[in-house]
PDB file of N, CA, C and O in Angstrom:
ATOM      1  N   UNK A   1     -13.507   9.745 -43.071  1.00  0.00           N
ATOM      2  CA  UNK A   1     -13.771   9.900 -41.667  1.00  0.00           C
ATOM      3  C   UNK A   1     -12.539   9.493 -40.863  1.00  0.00           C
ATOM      4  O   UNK A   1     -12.032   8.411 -41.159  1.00  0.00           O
ATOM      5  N   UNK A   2     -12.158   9.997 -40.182  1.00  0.00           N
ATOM      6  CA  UNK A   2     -10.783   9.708 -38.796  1.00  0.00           C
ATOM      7  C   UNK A   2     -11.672   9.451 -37.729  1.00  0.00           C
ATOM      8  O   UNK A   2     -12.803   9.846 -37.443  1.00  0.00           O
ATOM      9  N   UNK A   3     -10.623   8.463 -37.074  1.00  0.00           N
ATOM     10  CA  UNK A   3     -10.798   7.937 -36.098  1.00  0.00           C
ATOM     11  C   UNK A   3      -9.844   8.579 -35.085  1.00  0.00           C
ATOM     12  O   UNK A   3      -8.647   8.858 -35.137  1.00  0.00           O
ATOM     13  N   UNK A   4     -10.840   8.722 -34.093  1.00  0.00           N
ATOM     14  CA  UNK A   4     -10.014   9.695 -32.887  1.00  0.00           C
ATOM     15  C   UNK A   4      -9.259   8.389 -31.901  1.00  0.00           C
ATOM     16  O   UNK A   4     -10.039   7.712 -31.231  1.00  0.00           O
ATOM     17  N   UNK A   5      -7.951   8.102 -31.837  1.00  0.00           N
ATOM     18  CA  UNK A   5      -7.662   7.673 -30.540  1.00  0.00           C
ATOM     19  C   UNK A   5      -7.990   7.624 -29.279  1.00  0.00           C
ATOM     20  O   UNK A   5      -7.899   8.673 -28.640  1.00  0.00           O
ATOM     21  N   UNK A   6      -8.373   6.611 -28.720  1.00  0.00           N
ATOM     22  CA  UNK A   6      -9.142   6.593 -27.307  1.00  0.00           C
ATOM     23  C   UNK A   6      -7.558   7.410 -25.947  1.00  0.00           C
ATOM     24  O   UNK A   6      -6.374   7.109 -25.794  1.00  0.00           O
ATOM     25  N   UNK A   7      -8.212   8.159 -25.479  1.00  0.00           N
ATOM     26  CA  UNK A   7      -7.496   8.735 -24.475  1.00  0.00           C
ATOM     27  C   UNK A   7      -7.054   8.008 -23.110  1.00  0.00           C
ATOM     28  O   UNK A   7      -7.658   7.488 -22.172  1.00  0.00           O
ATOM     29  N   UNK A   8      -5.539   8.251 -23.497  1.00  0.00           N
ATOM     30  CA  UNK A   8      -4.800   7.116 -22.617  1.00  0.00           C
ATOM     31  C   UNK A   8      -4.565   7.903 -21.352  1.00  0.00           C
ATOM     32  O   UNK A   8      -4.442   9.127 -21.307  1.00  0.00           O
ATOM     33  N   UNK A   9      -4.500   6.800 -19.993  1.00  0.00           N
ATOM     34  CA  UNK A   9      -3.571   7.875 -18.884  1.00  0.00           C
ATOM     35  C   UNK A   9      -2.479   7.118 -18.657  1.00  0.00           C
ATOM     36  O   UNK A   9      -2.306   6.035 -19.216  1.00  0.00           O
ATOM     37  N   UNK A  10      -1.666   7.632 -17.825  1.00  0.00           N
ATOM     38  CA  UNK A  10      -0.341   7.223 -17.403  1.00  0.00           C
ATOM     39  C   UNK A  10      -0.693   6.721 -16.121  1.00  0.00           C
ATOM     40  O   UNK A  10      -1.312   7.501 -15.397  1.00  0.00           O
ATOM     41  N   UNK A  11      -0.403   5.466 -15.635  1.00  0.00           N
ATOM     42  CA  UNK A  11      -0.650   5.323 -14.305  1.00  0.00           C
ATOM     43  C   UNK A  11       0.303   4.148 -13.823  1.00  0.00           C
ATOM     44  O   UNK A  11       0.656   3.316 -14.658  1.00  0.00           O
ATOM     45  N   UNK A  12       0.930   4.002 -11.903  1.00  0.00           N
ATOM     46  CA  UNK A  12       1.752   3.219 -11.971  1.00  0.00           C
ATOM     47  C   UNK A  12       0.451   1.970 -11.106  1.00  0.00           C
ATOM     48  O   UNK A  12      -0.565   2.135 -10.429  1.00  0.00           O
ATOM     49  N   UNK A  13       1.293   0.647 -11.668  1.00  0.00           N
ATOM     50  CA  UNK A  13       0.005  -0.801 -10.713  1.00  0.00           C
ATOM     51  C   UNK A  13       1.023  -0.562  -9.859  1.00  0.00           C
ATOM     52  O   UNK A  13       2.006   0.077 -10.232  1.00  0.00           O
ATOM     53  N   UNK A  14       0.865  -1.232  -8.139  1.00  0.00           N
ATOM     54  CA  UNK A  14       1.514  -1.912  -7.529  1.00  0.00           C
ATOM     55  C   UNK A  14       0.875  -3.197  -7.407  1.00  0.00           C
ATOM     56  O   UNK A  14      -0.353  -3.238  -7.323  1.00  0.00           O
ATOM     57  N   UNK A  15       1.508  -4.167  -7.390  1.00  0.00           N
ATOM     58  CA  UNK A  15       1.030  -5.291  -6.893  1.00  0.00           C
ATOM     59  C   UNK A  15       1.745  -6.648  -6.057  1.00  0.00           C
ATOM     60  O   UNK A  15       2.613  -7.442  -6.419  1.00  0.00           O
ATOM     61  N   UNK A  16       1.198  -6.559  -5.165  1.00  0.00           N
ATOM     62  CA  UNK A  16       1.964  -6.968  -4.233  1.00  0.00           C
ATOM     63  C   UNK A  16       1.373  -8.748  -4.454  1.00  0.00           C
ATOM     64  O   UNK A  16       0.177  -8.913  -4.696  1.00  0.00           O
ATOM     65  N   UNK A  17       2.605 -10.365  -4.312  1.00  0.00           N
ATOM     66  CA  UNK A  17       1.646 -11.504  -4.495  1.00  0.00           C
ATOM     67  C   UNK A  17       2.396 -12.283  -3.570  1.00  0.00           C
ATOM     68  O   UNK A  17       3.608 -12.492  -3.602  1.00  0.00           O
ATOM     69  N   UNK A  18       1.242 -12.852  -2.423  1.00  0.00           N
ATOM     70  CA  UNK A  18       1.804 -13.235  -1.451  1.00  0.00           C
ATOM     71  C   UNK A  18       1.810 -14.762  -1.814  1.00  0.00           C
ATOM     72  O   UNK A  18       2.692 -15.387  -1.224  1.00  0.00           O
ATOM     73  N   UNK A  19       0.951 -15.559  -2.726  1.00  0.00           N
ATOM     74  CA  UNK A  19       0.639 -16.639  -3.140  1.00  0.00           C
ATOM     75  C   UNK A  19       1.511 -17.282  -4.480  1.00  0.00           C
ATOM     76  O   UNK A  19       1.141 -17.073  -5.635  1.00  0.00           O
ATOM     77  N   UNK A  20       2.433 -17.900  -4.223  1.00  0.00           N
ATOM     78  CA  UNK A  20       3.259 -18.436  -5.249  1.00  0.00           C
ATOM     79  C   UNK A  20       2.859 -18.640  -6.340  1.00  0.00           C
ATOM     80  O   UNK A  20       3.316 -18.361  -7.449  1.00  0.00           O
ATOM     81  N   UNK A  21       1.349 -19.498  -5.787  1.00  0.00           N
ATOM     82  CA  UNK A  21       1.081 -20.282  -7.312  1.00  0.00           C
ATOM     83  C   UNK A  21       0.044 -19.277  -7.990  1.00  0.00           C
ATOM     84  O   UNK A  21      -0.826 -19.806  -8.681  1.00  0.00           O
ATOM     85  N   UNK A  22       0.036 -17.629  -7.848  1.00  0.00           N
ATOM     86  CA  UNK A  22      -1.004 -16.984  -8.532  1.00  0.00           C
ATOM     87  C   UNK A  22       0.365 -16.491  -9.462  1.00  0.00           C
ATOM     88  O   UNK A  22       0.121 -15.834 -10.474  1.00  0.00           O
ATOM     89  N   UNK A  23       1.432 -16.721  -9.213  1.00  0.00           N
ATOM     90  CA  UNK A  23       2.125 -16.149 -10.139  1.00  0.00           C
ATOM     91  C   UNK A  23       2.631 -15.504 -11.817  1.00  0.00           C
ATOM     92  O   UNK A  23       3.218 -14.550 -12.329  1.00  0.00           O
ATOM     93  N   UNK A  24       1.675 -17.247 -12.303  1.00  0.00           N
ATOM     94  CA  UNK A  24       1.674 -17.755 -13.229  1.00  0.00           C
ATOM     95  C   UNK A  24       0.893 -16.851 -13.737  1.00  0.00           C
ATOM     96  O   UNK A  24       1.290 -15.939 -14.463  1.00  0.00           O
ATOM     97  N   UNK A  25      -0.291 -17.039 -13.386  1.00  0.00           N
ATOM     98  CA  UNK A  25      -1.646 -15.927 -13.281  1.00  0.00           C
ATOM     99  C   UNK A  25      -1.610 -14.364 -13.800  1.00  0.00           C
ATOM    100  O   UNK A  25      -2.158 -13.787 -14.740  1.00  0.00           O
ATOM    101  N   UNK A  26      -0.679 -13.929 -12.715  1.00  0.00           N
ATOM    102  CA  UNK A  26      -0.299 -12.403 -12.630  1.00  0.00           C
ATOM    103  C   UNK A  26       0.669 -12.081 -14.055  1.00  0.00           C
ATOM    104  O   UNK A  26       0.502 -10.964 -14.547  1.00  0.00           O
ATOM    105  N   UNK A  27       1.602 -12.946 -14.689  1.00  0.00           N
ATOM    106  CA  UNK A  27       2.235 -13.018 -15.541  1.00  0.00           C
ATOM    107  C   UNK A  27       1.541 -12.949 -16.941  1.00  0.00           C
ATOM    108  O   UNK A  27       1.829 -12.361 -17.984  1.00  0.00           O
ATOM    109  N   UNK A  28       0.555 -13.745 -16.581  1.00  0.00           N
ATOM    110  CA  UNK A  28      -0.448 -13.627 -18.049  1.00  0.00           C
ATOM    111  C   UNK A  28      -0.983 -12.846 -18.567  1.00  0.00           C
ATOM    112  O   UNK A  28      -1.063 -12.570 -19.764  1.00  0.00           O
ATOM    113  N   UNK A  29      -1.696 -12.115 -17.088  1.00  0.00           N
ATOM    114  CA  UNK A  29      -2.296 -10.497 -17.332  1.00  0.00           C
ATOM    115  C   UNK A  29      -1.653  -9.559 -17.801  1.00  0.00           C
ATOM    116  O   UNK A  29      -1.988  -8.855 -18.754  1.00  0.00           O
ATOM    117  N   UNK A  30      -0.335  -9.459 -16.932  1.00  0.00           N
ATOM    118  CA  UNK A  30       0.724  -8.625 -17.296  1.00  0.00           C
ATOM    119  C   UNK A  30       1.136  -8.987 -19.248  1.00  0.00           C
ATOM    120  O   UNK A  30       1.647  -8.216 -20.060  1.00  0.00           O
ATOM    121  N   UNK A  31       0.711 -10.282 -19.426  1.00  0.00           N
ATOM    122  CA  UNK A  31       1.202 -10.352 -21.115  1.00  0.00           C
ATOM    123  C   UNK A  31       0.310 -10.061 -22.257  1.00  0.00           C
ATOM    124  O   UNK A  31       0.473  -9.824 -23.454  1.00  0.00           O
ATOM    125  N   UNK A  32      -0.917 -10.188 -21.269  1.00  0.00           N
ATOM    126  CA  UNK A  32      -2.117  -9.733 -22.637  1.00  0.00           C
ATOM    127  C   UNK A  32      -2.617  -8.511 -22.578  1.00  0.00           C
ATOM    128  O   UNK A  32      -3.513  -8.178 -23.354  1.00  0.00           O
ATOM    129  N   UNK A  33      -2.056  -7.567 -21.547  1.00  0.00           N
ATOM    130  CA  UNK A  33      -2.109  -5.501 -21.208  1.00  0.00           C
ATOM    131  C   UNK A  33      -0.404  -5.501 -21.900  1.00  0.00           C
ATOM    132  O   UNK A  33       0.045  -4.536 -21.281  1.00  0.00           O
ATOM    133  N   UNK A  34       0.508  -5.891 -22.593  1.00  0.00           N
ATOM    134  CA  UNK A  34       1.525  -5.962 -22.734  1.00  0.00           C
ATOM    135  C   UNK A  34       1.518  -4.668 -23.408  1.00  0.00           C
ATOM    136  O   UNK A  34       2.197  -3.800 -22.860  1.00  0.00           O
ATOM    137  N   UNK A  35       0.919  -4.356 -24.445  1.00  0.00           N
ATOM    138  CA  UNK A  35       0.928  -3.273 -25.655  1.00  0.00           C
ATOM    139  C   UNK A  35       0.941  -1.779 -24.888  1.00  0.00           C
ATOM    140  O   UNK A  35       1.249  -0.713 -25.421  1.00  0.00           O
ATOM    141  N   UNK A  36       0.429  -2.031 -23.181  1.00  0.00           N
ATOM    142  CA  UNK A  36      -0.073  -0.826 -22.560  1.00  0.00           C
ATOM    143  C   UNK A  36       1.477  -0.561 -21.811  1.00  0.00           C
ATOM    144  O   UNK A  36       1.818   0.545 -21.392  1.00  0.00           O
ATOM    145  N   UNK A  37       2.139  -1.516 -21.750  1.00  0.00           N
ATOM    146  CA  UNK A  37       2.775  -1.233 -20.522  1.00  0.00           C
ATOM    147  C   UNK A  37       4.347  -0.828 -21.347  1.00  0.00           C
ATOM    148  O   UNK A  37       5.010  -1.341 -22.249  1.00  0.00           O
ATOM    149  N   UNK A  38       4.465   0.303 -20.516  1.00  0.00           N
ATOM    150  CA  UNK A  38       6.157   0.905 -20.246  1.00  0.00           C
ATOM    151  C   UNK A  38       7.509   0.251 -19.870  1.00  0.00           C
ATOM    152  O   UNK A  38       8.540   0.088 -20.522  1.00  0.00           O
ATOM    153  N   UNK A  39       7.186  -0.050 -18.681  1.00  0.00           N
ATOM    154  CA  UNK A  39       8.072  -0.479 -17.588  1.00  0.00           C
ATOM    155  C   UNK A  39       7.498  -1.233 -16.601  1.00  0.00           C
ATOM    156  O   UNK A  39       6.443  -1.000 -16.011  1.00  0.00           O
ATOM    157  N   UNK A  40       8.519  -2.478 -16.403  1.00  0.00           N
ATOM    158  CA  UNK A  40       7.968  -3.222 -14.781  1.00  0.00           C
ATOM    159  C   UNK A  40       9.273  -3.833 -14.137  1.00  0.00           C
ATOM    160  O   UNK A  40      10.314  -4.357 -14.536  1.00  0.00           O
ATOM    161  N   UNK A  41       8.782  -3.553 -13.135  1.00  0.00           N
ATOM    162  CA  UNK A  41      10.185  -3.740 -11.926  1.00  0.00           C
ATOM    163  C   UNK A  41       9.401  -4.862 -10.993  1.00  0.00           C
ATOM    164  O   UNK A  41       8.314  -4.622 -10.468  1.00  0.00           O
ATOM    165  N   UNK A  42      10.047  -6.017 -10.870  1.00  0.00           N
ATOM    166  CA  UNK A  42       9.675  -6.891  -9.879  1.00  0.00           C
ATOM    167  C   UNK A  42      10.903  -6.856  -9.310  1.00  0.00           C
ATOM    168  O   UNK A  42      12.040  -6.736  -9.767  1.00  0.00           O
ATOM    169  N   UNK A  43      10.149  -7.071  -7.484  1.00  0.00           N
ATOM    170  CA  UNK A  43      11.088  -7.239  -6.200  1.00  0.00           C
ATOM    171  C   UNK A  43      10.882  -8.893  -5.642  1.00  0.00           C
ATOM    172  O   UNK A  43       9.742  -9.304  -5.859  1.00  0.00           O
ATOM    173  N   UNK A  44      11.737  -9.822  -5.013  1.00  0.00           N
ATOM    174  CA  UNK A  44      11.124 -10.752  -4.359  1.00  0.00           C
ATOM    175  C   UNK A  44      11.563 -10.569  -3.368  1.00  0.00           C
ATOM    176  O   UNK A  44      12.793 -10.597  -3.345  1.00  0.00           O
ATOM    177  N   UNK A  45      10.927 -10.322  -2.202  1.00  0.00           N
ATOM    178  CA  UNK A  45      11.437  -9.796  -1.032  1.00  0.00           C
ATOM    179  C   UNK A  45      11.182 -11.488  -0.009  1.00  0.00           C
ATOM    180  O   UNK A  45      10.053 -11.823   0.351  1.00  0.00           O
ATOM    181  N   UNK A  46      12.090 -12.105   0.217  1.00  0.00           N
ATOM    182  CA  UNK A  46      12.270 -13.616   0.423  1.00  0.00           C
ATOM    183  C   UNK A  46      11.368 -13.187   1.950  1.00  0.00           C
ATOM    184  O   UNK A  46      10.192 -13.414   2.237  1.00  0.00           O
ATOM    185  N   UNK A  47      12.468 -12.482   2.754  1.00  0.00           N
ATOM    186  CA  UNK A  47      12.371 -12.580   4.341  1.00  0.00           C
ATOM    187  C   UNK A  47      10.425 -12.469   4.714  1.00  0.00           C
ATOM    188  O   UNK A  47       9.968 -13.110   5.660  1.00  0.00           O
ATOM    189  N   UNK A  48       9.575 -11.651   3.887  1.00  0.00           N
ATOM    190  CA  UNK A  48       8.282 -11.359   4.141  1.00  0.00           C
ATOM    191  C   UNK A  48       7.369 -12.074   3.110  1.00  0.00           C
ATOM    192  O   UNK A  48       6.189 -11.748   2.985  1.00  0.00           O
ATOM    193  N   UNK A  49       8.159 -13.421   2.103  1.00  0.00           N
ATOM    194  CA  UNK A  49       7.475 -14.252   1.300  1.00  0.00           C
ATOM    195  C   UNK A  49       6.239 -13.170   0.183  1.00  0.00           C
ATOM    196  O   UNK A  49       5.149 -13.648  -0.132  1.00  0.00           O
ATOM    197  N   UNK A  50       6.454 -12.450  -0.049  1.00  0.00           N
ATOM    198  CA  UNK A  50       6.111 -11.567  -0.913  1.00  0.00           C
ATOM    199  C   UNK A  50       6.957 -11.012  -2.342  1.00  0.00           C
ATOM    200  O   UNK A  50       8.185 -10.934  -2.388  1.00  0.00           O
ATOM    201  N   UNK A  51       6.279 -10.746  -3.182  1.00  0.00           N
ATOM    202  CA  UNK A  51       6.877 -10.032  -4.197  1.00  0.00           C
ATOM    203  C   UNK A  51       6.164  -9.025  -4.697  1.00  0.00           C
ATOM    204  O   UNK A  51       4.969  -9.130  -4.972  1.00  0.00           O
ATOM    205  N   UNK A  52       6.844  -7.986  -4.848  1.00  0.00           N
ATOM    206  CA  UNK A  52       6.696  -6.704  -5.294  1.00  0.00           C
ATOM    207  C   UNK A  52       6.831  -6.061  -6.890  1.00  0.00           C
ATOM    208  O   UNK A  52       7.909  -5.680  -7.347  1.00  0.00           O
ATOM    209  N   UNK A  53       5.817  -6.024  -7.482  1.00  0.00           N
ATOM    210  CA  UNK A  53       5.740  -5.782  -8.388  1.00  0.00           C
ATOM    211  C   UNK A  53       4.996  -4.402  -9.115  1.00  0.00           C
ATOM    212  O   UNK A  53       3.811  -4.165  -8.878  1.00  0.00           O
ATOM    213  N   UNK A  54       5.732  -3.607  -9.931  1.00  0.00           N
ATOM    214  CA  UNK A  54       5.488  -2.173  -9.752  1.00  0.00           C
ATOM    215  C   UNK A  54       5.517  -2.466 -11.907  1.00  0.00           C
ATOM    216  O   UNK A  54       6.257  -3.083 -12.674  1.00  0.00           O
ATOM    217  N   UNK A  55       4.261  -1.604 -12.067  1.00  0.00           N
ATOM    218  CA  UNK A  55       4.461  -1.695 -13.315  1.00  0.00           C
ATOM    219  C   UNK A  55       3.516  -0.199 -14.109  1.00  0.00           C
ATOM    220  O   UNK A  55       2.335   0.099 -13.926  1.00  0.00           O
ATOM    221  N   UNK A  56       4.461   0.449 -14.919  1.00  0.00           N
ATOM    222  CA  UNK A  56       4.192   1.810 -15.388  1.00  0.00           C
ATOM    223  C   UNK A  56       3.177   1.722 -16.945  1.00  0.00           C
ATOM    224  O   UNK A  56       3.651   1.288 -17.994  1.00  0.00           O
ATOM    225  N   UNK A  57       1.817   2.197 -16.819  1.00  0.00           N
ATOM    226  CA  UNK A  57       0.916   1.413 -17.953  1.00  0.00           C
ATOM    227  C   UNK A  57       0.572   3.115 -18.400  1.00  0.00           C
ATOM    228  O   UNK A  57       0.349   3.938 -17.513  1.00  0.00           O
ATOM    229  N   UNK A  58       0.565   3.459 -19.706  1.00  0.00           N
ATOM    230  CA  UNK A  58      -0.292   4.170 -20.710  1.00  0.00           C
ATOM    231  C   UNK A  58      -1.458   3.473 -21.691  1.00  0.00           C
ATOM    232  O   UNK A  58      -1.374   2.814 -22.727  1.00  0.00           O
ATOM    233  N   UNK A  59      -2.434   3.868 -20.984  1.00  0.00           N
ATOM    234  CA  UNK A  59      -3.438   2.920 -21.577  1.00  0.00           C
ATOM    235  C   UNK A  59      -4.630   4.000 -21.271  1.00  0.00           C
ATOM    236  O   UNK A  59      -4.724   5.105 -20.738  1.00  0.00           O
ATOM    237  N   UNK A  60      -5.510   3.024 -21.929  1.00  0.00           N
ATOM    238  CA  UNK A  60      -7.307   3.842 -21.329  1.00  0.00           C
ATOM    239  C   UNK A  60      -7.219   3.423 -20.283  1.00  0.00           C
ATOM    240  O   UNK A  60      -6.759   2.328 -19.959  1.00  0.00           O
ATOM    241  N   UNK A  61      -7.739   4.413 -19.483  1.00  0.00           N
ATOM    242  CA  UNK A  61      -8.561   3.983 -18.305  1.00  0.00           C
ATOM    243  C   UNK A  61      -9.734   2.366 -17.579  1.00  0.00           C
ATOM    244  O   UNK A  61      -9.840   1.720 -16.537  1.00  0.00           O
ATOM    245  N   UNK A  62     -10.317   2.409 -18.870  1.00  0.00           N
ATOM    246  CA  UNK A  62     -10.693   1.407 -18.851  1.00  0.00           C
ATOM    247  C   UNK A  62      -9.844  -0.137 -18.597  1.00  0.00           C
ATOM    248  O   UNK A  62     -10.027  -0.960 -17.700  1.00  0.00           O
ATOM    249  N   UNK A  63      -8.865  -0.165 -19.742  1.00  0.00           N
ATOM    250  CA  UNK A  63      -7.804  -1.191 -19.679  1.00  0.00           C
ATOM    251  C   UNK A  63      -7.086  -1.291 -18.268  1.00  0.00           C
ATOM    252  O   UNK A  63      -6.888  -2.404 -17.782  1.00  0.00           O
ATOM    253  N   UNK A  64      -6.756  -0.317 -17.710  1.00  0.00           N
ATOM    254  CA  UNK A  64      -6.111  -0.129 -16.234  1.00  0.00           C
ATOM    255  C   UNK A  64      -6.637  -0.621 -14.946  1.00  0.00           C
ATOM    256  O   UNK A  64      -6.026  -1.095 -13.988  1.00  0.00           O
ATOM    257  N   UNK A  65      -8.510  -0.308 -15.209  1.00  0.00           N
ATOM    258  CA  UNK A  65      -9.073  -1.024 -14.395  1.00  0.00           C
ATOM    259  C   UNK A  65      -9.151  -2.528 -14.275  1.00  0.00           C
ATOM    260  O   UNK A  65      -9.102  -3.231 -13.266  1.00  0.00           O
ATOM    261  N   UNK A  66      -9.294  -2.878 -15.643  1.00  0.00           N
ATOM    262  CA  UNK A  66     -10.002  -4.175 -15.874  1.00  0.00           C
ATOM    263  C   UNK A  66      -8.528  -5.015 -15.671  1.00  0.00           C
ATOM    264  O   UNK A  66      -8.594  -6.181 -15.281  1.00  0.00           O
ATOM    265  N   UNK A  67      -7.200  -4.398 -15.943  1.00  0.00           N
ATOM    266  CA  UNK A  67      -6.248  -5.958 -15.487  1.00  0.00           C
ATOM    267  C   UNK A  67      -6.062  -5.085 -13.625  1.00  0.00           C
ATOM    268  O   UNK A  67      -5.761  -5.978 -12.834  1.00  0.00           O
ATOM    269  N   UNK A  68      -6.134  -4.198 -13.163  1.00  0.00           N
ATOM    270  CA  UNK A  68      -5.970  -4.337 -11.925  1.00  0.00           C
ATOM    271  C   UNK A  68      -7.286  -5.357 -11.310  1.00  0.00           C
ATOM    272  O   UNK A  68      -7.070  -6.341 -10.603  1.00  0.00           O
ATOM    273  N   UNK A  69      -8.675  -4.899 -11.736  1.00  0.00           N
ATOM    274  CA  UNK A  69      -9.613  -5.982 -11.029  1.00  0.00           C
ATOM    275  C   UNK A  69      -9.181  -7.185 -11.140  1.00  0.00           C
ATOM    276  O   UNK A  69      -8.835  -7.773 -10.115  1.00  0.00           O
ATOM    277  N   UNK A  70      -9.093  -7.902 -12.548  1.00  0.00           N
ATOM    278  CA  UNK A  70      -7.947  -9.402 -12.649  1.00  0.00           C
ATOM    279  C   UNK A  70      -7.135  -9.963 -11.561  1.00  0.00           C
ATOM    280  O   UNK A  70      -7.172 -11.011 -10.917  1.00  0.00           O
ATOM    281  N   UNK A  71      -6.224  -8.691 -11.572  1.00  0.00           N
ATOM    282  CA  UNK A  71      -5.243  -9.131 -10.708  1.00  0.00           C
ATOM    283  C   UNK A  71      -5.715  -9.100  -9.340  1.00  0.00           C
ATOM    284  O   UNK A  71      -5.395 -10.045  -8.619  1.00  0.00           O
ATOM    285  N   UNK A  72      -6.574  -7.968  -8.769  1.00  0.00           N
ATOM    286  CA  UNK A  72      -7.418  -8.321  -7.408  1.00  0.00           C
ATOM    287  C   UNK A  72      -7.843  -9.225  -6.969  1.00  0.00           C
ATOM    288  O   UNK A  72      -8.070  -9.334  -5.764  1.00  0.00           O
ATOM    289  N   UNK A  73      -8.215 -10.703  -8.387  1.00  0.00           N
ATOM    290  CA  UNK A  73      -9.134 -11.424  -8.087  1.00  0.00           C
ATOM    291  C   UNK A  73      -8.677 -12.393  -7.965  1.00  0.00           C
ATOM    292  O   UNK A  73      -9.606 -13.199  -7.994  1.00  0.00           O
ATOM    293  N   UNK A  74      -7.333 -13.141  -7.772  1.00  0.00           N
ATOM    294  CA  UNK A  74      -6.509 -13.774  -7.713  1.00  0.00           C
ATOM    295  C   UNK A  74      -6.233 -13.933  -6.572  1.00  0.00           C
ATOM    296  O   UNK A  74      -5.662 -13.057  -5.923  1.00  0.00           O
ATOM    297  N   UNK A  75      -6.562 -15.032  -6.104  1.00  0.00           N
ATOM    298  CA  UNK A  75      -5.682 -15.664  -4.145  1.00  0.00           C
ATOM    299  C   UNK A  75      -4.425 -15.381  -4.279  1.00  0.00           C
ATOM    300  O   UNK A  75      -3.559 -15.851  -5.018  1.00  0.00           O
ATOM    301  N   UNK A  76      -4.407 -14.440  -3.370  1.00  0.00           N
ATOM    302  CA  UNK A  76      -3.020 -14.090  -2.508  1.00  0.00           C
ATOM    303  C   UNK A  76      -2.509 -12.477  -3.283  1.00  0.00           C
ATOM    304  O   UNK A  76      -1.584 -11.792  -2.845  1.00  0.00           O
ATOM    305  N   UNK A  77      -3.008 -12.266  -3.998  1.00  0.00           N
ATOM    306  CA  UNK A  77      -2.579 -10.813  -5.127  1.00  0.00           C
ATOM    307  C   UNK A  77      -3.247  -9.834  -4.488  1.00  0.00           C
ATOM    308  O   UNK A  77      -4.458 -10.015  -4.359  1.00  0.00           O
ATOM    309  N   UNK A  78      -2.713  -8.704  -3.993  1.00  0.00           N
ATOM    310  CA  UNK A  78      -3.278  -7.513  -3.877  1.00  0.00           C
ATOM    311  C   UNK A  78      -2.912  -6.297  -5.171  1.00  0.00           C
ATOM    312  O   UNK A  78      -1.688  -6.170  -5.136  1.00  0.00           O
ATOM    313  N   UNK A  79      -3.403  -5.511  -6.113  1.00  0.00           N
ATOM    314  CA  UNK A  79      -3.220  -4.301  -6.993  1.00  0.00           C
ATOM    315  C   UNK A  79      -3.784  -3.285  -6.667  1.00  0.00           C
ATOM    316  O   UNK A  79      -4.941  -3.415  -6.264  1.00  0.00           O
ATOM    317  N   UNK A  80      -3.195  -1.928  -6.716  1.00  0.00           N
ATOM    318  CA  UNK A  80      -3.721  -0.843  -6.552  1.00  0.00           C
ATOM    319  C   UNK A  80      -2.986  -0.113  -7.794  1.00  0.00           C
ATOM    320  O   UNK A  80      -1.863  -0.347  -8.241  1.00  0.00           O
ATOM    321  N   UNK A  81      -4.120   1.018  -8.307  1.00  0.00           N
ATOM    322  CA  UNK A  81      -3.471   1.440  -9.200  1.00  0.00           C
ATOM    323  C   UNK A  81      -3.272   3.543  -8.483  1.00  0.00           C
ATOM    324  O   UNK A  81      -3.939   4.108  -7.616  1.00  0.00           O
ATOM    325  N   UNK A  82      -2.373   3.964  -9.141  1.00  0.00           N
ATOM    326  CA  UNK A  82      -1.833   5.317  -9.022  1.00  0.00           C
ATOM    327  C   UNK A  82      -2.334   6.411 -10.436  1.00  0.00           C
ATOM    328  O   UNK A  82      -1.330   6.635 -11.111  1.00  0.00           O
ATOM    329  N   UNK A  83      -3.063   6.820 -10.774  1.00  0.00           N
ATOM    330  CA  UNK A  83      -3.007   7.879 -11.535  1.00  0.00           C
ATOM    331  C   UNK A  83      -2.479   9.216 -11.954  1.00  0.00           C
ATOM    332  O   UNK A  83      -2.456  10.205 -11.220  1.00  0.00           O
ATOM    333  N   UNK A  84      -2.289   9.195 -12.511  1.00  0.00           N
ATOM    334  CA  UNK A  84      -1.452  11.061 -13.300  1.00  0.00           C
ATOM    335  C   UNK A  84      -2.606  11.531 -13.530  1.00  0.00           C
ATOM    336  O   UNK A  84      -2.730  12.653 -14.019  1.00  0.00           O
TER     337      UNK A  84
END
């Protein structure tokens, strides 16, 4: 019997973290979706105390949701995700 691979999409997070100390936080998520992810570009944009964080994930769908909700749920973190 084969096992069919679960069907991945391509999608980019943004996530924007206005809260210093969720940082730690956001880092973790980002390390345990690690296997999903492509590429990530962090910005620290000093003057508006924000950082910008853009990260390119092939994964299930499922997986995409569940670390953007994570990261939603975090004081001071906003994520939105982009789909292909």
């Amino acid at each position: 019997m084969s096992e069919q691979a679960e069907e991945t999409r391509l999608a980019v997070l943004s996530i924007l973290v206005e809260a210093r100390e969720s940082a730690s936080a956001v880092n973790a998520y980002l390390s345990e979706y690690g296997a999903y992810i492509v590429g990530r570009m962090g910005i620290p944009y000093r003057e508006k105390g924000v950082s910008v964080i853009s990260v390119v994930l092939d994964a299930p769908l499922g997986a995409i949701n569940a670390l953007s909700g994570k990261l939603g749920k975090l004081p001071g973190v906003s994520a939105k995700s982009l789909f292909r």
